[in-house]
N, CA and C atoms of all chains as a GROMACS GRO file, in nm:
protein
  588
    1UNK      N    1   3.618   1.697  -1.727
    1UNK     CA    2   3.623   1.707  -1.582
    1UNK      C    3   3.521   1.808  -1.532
    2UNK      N    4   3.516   1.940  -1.624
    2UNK     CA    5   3.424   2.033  -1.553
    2UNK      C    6   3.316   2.013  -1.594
    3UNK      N    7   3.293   1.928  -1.658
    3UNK     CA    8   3.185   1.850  -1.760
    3UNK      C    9   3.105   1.765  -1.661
    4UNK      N   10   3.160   1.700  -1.598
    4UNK     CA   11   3.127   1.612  -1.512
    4UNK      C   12   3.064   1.650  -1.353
    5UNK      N   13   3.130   1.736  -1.323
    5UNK     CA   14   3.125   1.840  -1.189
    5UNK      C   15   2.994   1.880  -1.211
    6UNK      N   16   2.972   1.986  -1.357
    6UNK     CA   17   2.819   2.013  -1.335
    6UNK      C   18   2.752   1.935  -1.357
    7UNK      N   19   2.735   1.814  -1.440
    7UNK     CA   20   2.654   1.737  -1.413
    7UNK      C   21   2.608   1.680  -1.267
    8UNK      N   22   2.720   1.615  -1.169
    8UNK     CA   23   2.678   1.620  -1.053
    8UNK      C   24   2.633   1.714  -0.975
    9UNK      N   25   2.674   1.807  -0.988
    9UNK     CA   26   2.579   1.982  -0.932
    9UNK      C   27   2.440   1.922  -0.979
   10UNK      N   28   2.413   1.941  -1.124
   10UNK     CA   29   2.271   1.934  -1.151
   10UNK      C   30   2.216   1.875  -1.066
   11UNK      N   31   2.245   1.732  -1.062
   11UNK     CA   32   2.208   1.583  -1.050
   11UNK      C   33   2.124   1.643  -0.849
   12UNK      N   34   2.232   1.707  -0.794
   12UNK     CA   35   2.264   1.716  -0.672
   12UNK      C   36   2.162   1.840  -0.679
   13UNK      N   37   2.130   1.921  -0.743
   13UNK     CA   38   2.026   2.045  -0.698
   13UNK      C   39   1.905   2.001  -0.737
   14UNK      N   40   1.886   1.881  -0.857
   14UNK     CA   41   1.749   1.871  -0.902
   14UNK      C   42   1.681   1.763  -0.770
   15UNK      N   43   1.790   1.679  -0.712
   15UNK     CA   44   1.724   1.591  -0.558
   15UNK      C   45   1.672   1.694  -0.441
   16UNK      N   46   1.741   1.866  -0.466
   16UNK     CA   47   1.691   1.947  -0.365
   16UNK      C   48   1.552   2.006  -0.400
   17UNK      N   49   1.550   1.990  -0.526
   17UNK     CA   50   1.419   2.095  -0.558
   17UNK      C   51   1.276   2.068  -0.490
   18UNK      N   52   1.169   2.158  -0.481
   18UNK     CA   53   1.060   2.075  -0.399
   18UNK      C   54   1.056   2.052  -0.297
   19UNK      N   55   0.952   1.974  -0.215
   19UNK     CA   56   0.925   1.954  -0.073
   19UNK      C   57   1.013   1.853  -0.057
   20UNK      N   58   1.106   1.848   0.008
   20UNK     CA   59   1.181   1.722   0.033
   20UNK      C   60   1.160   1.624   0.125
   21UNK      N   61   1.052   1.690   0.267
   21UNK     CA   62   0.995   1.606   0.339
   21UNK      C   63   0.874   1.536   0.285
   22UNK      N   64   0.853   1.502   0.182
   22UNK     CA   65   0.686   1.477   0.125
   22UNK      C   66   0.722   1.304   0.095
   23UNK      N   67   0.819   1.237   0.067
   23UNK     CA   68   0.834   1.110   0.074
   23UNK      C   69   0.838   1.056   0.247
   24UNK      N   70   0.881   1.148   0.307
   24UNK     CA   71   0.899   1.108   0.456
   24UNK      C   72   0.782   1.111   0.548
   25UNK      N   73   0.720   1.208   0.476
   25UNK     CA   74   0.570   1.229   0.548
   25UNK      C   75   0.427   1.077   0.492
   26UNK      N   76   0.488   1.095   0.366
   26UNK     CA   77   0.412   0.978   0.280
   26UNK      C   78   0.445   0.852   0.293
   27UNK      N   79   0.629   0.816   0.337
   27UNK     CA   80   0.602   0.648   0.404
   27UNK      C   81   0.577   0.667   0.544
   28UNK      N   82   0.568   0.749   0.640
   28UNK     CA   83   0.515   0.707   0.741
   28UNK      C   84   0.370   0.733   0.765
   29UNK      N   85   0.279   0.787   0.708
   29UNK     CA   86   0.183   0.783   0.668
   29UNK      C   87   0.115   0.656   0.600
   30UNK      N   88   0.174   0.617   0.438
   30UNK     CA   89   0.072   0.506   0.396
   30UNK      C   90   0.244   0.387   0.366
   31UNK      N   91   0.264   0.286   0.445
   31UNK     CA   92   0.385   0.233   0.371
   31UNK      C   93   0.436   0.145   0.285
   32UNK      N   94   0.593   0.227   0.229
   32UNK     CA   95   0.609   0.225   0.108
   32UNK      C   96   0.592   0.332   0.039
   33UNK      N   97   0.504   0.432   0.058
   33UNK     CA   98   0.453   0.558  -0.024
   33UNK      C   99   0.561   0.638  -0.060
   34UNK      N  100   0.647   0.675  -0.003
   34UNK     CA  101   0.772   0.738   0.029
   34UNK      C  102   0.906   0.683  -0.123
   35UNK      N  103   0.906   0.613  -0.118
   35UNK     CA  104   0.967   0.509  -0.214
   35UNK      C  105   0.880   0.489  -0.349
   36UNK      N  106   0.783   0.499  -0.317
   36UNK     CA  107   0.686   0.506  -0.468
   36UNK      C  108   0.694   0.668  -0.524
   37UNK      N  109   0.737   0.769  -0.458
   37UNK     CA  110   0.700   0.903  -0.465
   37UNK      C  111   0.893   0.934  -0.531
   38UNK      N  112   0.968   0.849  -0.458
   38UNK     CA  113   1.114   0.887  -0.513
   38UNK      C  114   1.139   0.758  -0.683
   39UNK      N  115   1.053   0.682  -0.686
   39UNK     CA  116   1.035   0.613  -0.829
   39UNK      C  117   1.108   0.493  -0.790
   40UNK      N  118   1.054   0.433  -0.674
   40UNK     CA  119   1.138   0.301  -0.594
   40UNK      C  120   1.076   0.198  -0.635
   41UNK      N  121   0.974   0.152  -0.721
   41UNK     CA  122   0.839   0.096  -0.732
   41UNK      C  123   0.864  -0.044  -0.645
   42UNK      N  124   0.983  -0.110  -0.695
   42UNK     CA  125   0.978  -0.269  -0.649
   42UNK      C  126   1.006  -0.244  -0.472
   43UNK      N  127   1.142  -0.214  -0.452
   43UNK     CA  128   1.144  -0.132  -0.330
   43UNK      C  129   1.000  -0.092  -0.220
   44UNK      N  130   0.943  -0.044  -0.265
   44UNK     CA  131   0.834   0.085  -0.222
   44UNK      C  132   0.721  -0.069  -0.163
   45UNK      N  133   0.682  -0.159  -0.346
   45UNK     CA  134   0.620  -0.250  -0.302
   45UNK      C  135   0.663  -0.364  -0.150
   46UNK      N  136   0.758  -0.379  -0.180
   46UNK     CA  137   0.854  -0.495  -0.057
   46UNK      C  138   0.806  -0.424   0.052
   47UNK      N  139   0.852  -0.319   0.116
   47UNK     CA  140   0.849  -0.251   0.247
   47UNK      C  141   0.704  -0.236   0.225
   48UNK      N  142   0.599  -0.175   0.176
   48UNK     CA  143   0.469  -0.196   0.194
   48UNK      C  144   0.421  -0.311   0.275
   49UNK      N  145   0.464  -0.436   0.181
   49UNK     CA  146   0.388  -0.516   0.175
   49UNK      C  147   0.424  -0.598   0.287
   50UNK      N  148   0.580  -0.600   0.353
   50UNK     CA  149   0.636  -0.641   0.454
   50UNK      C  150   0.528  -0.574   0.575
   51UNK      N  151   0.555  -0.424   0.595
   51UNK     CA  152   0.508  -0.370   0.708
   51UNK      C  153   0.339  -0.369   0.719
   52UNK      N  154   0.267  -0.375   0.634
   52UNK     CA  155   0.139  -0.402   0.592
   52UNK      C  156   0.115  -0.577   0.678
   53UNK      N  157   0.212  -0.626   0.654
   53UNK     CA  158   0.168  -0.790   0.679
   53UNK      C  159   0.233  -0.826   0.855
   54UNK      N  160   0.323  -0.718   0.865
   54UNK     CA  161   0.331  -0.737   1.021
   54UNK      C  162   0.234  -0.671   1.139
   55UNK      N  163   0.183  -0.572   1.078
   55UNK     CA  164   0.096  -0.484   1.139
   55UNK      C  165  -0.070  -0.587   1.102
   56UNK      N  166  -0.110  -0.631   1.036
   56UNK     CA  167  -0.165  -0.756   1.031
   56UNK      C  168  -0.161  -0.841   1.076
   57UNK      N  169  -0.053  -0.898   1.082
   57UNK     CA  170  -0.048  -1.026   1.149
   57UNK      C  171  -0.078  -1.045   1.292
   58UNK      N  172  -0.018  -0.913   1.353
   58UNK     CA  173  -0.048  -0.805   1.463
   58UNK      C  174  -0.152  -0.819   1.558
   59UNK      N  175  -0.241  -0.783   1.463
   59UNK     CA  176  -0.396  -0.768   1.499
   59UNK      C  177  -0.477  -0.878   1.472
   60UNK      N  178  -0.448  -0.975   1.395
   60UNK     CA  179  -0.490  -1.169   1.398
   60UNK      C  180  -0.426  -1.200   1.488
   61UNK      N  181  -0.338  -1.151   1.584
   61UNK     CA  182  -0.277  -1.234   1.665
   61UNK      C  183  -0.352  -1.140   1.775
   62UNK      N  184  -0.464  -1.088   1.771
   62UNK     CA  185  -0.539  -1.068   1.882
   62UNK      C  186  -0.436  -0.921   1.984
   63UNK      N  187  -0.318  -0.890   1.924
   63UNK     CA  188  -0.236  -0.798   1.960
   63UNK      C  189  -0.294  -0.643   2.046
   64UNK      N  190  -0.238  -0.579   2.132
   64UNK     CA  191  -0.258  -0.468   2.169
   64UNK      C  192  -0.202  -0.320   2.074
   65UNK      N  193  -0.295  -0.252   2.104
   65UNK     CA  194  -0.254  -0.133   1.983
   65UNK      C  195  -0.309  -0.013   2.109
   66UNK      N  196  -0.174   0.001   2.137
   66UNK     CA  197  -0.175   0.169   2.249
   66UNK      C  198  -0.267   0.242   2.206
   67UNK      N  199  -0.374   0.286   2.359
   67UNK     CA  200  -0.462   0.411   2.283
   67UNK      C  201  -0.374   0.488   2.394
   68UNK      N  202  -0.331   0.488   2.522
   68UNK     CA  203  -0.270   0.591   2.610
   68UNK      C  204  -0.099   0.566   2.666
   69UNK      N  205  -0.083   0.654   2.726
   69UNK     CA  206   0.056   0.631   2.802
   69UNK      C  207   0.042   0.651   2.919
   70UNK      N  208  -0.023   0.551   3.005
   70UNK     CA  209   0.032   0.518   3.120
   70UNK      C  210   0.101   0.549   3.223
   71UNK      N  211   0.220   0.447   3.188
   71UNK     CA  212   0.346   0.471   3.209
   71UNK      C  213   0.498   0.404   3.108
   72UNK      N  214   0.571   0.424   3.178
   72UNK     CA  215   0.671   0.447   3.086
   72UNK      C  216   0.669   0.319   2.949
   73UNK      N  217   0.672   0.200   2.985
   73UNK     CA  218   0.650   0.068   2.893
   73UNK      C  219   0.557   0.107   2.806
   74UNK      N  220   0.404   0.174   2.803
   74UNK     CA  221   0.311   0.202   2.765
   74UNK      C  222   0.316   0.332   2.646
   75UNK      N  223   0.421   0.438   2.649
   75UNK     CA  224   0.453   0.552   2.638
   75UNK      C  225   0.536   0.505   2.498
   76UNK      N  226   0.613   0.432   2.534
   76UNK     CA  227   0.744   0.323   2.438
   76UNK      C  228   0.639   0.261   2.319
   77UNK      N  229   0.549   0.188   2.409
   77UNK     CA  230   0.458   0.094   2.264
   77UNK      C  231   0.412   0.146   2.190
   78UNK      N  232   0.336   0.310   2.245
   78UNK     CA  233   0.251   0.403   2.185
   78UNK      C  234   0.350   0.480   2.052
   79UNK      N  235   0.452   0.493   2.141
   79UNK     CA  236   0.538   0.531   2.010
   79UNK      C  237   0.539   0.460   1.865
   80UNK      N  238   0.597   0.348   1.900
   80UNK     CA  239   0.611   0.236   1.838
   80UNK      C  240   0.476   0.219   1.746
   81UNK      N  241   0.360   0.260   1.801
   81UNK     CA  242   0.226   0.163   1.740
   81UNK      C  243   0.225   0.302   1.666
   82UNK      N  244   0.281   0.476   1.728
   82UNK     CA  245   0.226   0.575   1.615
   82UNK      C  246   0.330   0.543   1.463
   83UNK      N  247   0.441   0.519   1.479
   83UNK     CA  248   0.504   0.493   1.310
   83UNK      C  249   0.427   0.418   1.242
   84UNK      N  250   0.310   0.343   1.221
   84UNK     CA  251   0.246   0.320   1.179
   84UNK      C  252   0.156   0.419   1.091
   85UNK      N  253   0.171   0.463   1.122
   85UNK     CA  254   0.047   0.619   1.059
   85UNK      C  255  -0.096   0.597   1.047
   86UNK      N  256  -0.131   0.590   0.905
   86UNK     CA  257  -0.272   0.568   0.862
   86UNK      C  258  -0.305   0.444   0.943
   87UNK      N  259  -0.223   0.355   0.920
   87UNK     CA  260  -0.290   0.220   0.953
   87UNK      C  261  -0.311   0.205   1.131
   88UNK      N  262  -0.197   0.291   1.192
   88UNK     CA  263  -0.283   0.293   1.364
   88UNK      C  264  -0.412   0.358   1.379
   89UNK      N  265  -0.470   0.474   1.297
   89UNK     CA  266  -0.521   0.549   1.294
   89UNK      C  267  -0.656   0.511   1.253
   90UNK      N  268  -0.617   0.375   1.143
   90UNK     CA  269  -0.733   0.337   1.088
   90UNK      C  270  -0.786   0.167   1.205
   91UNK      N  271  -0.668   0.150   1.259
   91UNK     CA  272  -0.678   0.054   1.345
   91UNK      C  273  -0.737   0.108   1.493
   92UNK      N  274  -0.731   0.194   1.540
   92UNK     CA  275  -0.808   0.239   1.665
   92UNK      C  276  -0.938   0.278   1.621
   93UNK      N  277  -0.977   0.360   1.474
   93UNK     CA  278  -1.082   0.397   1.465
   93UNK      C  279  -1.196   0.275   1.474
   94UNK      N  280  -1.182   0.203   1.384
   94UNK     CA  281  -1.193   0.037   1.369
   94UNK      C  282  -1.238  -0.017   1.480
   95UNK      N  283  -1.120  -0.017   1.641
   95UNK     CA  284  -1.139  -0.076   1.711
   95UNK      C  285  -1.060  -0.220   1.689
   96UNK      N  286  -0.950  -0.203   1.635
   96UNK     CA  287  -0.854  -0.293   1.619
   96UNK      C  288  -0.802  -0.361   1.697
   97UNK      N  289  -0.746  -0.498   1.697
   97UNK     CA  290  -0.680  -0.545   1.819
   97UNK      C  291  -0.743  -0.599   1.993
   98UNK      N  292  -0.675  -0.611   2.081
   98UNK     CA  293  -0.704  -0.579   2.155
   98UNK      C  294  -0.700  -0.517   2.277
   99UNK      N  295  -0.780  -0.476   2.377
   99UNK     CA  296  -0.705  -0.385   2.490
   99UNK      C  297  -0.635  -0.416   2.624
  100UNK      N  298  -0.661  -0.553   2.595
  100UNK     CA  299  -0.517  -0.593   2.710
  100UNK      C  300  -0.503  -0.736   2.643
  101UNK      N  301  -0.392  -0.794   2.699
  101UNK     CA  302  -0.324  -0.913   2.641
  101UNK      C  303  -0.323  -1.030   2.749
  102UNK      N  304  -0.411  -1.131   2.663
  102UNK     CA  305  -0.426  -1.229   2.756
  102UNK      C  306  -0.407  -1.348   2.735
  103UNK      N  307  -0.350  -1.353   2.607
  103UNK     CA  308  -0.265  -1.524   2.557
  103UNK      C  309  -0.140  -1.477   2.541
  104UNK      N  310  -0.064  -1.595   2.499
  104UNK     CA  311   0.088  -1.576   2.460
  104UNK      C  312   0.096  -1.532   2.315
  105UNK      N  313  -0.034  -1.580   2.233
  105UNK     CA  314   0.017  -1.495   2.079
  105UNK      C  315  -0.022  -1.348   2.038
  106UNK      N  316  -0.115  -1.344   2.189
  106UNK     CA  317  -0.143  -1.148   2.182
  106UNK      C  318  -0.009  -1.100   2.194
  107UNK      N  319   0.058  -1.144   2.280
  107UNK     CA  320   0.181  -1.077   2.309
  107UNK      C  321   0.297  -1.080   2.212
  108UNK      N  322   0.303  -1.176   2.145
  108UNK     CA  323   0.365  -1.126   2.026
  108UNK      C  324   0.307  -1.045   1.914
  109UNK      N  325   0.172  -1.049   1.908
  109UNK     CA  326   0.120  -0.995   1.846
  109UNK      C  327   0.142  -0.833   1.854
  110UNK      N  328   0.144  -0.783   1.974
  110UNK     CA  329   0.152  -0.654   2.009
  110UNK      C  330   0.312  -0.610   1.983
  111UNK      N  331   0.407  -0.722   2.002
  111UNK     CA  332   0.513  -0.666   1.954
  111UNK      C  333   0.523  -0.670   1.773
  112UNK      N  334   0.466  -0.747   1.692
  112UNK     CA  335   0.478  -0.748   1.586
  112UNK      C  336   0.422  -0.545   1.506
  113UNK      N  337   0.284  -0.575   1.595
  113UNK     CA  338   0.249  -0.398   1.557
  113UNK      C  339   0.359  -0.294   1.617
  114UNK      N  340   0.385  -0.329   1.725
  114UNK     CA  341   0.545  -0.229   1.773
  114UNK      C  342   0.621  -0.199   1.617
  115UNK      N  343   0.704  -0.279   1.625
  115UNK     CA  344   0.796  -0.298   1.555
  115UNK      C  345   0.739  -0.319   1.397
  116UNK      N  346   0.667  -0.333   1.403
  116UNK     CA  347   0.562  -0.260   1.220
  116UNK      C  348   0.620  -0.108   1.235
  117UNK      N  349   0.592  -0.041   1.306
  117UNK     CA  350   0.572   0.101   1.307
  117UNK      C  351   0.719   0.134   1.327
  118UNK      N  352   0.774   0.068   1.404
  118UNK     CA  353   0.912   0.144   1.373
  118UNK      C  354   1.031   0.127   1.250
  119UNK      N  355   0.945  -0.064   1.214
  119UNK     CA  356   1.043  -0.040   1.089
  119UNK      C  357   0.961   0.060   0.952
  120UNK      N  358   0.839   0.082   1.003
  120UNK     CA  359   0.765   0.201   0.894
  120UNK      C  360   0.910   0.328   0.876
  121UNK      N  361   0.916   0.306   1.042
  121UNK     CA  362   0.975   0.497   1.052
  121UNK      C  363   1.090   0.511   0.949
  122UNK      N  364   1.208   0.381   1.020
  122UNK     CA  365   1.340   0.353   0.940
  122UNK      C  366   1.300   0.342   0.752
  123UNK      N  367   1.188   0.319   0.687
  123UNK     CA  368   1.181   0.299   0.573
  123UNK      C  369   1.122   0.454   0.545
  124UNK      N  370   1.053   0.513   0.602
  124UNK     CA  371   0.999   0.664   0.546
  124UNK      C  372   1.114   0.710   0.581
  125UNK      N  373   1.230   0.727   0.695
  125UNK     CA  374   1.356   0.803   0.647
  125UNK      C  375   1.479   0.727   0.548
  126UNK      N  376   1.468   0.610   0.516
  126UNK     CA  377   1.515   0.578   0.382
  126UNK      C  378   1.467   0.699   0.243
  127UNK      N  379   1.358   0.673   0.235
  127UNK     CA  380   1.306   0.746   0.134
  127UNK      C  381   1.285   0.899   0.129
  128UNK      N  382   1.350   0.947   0.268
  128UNK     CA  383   1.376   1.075   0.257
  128UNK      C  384   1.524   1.085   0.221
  129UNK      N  385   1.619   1.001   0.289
  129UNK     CA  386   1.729   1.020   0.201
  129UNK      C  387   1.770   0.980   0.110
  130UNK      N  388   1.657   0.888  -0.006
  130UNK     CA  389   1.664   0.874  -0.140
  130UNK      C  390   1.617   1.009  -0.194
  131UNK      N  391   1.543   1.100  -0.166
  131UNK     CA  392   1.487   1.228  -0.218
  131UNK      C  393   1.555   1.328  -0.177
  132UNK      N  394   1.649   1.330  -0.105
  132UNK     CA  395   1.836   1.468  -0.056
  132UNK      C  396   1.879   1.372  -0.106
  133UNK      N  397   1.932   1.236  -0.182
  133UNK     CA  398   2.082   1.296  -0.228
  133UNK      C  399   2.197   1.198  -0.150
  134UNK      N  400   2.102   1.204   0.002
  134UNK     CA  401   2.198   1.152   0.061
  134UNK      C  402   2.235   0.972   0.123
  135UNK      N  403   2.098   0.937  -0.007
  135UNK     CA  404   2.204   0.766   0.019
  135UNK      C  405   2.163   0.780  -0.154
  136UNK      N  406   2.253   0.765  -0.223
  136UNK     CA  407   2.286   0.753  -0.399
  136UNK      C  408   2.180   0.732  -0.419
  137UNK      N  409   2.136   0.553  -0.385
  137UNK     CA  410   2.049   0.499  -0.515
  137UNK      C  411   1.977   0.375  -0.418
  138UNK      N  412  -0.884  -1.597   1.484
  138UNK     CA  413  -0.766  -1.549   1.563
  138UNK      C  414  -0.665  -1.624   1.541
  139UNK      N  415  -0.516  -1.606   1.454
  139UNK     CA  416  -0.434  -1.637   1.430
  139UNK      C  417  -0.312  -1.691   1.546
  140UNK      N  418  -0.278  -1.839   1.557
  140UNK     CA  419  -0.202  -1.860   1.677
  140UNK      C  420  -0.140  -1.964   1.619
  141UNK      N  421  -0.010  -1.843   1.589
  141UNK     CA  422   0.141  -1.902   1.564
  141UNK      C  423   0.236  -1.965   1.641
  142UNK      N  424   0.290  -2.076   1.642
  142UNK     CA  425   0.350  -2.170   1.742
  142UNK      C  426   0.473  -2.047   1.765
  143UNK      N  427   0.539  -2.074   1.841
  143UNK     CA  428   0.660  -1.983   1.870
  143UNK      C  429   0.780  -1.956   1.783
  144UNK      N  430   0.793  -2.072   1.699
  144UNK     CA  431   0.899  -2.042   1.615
  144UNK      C  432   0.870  -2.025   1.469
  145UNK      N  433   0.739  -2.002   1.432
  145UNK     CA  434   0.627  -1.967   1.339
  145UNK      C  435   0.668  -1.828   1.358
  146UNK      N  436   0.614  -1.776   1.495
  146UNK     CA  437   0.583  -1.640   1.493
  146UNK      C  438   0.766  -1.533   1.462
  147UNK      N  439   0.872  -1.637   1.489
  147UNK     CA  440   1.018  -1.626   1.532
  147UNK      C  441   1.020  -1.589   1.376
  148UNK      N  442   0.988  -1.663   1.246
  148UNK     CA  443   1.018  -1.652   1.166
  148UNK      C  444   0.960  -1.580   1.085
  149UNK      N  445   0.821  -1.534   1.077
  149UNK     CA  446   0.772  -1.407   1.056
  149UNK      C  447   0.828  -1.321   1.077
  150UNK      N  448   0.896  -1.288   1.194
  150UNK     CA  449   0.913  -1.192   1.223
  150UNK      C  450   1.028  -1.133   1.172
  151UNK      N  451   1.157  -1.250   1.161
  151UNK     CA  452   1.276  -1.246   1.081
  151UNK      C  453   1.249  -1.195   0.978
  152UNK      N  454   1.159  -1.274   0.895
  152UNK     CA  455   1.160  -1.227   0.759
  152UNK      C  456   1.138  -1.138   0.705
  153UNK      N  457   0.994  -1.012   0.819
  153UNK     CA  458   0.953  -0.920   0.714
  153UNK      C  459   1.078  -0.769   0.781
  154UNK      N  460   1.098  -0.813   0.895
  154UNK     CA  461   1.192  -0.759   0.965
  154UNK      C  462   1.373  -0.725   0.899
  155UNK      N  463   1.438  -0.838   0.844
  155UNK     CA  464   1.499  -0.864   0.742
  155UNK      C  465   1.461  -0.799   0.634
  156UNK      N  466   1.397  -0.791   0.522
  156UNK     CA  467   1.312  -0.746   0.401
  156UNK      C  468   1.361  -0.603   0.478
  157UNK      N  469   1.323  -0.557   0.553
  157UNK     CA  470   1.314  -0.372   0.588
  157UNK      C  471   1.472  -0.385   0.575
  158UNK      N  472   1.546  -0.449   0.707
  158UNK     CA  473   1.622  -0.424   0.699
  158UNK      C  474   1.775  -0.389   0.594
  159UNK      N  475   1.738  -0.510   0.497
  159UNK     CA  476   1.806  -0.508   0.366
  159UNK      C  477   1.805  -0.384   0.284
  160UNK      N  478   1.644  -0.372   0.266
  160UNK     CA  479   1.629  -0.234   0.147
  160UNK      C  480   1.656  -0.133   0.225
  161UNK      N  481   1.662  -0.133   0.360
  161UNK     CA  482   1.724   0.012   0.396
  161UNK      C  483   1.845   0.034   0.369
  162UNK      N  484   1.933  -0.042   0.460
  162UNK     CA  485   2.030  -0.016   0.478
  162UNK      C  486   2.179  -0.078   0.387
  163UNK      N  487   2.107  -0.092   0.260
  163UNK     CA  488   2.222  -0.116   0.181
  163UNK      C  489   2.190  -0.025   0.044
  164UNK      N  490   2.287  -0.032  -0.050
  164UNK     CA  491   2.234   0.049  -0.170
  164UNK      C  492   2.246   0.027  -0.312
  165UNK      N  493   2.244  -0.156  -0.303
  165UNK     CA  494   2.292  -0.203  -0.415
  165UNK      C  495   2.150  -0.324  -0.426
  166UNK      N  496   2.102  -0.376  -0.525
  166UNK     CA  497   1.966  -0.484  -0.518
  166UNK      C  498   2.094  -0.634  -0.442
  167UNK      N  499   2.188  -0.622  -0.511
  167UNK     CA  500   2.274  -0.781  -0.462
  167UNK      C  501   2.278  -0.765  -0.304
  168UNK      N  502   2.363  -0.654  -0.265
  168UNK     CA  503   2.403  -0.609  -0.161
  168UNK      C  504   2.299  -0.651  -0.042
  169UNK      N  505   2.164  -0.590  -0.084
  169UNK     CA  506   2.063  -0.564  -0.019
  169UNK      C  507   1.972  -0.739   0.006
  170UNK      N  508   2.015  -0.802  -0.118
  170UNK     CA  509   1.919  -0.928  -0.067
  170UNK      C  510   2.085  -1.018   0.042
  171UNK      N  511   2.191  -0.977   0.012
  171UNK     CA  512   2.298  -1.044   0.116
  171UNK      C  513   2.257  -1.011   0.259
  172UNK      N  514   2.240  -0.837   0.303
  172UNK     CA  515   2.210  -0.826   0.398
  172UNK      C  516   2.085  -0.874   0.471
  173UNK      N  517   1.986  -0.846   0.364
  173UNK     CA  518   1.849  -0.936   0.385
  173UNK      C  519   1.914  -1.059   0.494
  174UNK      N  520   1.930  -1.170   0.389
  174UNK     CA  521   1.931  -1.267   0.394
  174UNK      C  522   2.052  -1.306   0.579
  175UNK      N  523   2.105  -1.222   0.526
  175UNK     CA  524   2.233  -1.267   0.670
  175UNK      C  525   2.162  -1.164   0.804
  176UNK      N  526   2.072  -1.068   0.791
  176UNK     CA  527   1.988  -1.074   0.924
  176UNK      C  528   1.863  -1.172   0.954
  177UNK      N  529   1.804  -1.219   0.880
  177UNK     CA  530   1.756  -1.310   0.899
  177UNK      C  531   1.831  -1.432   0.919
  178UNK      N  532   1.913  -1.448   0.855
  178UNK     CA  533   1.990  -1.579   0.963
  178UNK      C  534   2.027  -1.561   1.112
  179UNK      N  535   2.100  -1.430   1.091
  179UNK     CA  536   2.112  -1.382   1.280
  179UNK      C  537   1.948  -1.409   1.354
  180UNK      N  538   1.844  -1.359   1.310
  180UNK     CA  539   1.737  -1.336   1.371
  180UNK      C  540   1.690  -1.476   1.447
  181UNK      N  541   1.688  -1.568   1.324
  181UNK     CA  542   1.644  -1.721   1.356
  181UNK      C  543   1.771  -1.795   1.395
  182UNK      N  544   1.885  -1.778   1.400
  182UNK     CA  545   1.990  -1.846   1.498
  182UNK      C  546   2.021  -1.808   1.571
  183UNK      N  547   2.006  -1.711   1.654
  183UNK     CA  548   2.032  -1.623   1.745
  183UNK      C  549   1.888  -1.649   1.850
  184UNK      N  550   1.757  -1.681   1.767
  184UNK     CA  551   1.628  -1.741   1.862
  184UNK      C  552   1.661  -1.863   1.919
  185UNK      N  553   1.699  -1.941   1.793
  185UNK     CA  554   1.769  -2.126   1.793
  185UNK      C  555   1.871  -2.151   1.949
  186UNK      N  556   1.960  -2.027   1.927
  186UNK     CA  557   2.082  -2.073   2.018
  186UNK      C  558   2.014  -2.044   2.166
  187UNK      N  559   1.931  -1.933   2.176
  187UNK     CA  560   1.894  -1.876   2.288
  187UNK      C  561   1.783  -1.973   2.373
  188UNK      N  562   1.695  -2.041   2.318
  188UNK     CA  563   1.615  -2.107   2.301
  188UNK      C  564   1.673  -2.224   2.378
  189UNK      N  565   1.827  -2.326   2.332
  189UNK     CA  566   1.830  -2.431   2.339
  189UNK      C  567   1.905  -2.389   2.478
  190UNK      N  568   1.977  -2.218   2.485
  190UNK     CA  569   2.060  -2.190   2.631
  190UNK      C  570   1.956  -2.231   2.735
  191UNK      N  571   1.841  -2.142   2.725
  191UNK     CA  572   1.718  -2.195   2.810
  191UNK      C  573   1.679  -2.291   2.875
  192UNK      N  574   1.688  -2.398   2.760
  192UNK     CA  575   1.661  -2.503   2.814
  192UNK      C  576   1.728  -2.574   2.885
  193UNK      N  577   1.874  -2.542   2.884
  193UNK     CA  578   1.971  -2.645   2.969
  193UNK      C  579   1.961  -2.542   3.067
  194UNK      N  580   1.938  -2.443   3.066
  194UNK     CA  581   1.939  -2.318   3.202
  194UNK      C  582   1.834  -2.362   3.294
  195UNK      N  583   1.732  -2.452   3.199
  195UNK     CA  584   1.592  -2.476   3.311
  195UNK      C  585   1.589  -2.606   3.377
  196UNK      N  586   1.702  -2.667   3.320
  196UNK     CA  587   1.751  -2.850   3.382
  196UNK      C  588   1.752  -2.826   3.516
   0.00000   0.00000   0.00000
């Protein structure tokens, strides 16, 4: 029994040791990274390759990628388009996308990069609470 | 320039949308392709049903 206790102690101080924000900073930054950094590999790949292909698809669909905030709708997307990380970053530098929306598949398009970036966010705080401890496995 | 019919783009979106959703929020590989799989059914029957409300909404 007390055998067991410290083992979960261990188990439970060795997930604290270290930078613990460095998977969280790393999937919202490059994604998936986050999950490759806690030893997620198949995991890490899926969400990559998911959010990689919506944020793509995104920008073939002729999509808008926030450079300002406006106003409030504008403020919301910008959010949305920053969980993206590298890849907004590398997409404005670029000249990605486009700057206003003038078919019907830009406009989904622009929501597909939205919602890239926020399911980035929800997967870099997955992989921060695979690195605390605090979702098991 | 990529131009996905509407329920093309409906199902893209399910899917990679789904995929996140699964590996997040479950903590088992079975678990995780169930949830997968049953938000993506919400995603694309929930477009289906809304879709066909529409249309009798626009009679």
């Amino acid at each position: 029994m007390a055998g067991t206790q410290n083992n979960a102690a261990a188990a439970a101080k060795s997930t604290q040791q270290g930078f613990v924000y460095l998977p969280l900073i790393a999937g919202w930054l490059v994604p998936g990274a986050g999950h490759f950094l806690v030893r997620k590999w198949g995991r890490g790949a899926l969400l990559g390759l998911s959010i990689l292909s919506m944020f793509i698809l995104g920008i073939a669909m002729q999509g808008k990628v926030y450079a300002h905030a406006g106003d409030i709708l504008d403020m919301l997307g910008l959010a949305g388009d920053l969980g993206n990380g590298l890849l907004y970053i590398v997409g404005r530098a670029l000249g990605l996308g486009a700057d206003s929306v003038q078919v019907t598949t830009a406009d989904y398009g622009t929501r597909f990069i939205v919602v890239a970036g926020l399911l980035n966010v929800i997967a870099a705080v997955d992989a921060h609470n695979l690195r605390t401890g605090r979702k098991p496995s | 320039m990529f131009s996905p019919s509407h329920f093309t783009a409906v199902v893209l979106f399910a899917l990679f949308a789904s995929v996140v959703f699964g590996i997040t929020m479950r903590e088992t590989p079975a678990r995780m392709v169930r949830y997968g799989a049953y938000c993506f059914v919400l995603f694309v029957g929930s477009a289906i049903v809304l879709s066909w409300a529409m249309y009798f909404i626009a009679r």
